[in-house]
Residue, then its C-alpha position, 0 to 999 in steps of 0.5 A: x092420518x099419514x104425515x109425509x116427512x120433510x127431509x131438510x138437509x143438514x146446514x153447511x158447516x162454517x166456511x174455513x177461516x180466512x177463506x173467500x168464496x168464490x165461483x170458478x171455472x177448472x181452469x182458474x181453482x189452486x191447489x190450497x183452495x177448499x172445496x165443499x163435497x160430502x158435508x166437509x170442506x177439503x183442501x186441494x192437495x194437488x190437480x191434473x190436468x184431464x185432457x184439456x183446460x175445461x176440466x180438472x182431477x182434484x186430489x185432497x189428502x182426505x177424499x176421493x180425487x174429483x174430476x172437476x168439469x164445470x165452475x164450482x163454488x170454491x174457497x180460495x185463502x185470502x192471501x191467494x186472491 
């Protein structure tokens, strides 16, 4: 008989040394902090603004920019806090 497949999808990979998460707004992320996208964590290299303060262009070194537009979980350096 046919058995449906489960897809479970790969487990996060450990969270960046020295990190704390965090839910923030656009507004309140820094250049430094990581963001989880694709299955990897990237560091902000630098931002922009998009228009106003609710929303964010976020550059990394190693990915596509990310228009940020609603809080996401972010990893922010202990020191940074």
């Amino acid at each position: 008989m046919y058995e449906r497949k489960t897809e479970t999808p790969p487990p996060k990979p450990p969270i960046p040394g020295g990190t704390i998460p965090a839910h923030r707004p656009p507004h309140d992320v820094q250049v430094g902090d990581f963001v989880h996208l694709d299955g990897a964590y990237h560091q902000i290299q630098d931002m922009r603004s998009a228009g106003d303060a609710s929303r964010r262009v976020l550059l990394f070194a190693e990915h596509s920019p990310l228009t940020m537009t609603e809080a996401l979980t972010i990893y922010r350096p202990v020191g940074n806090c």
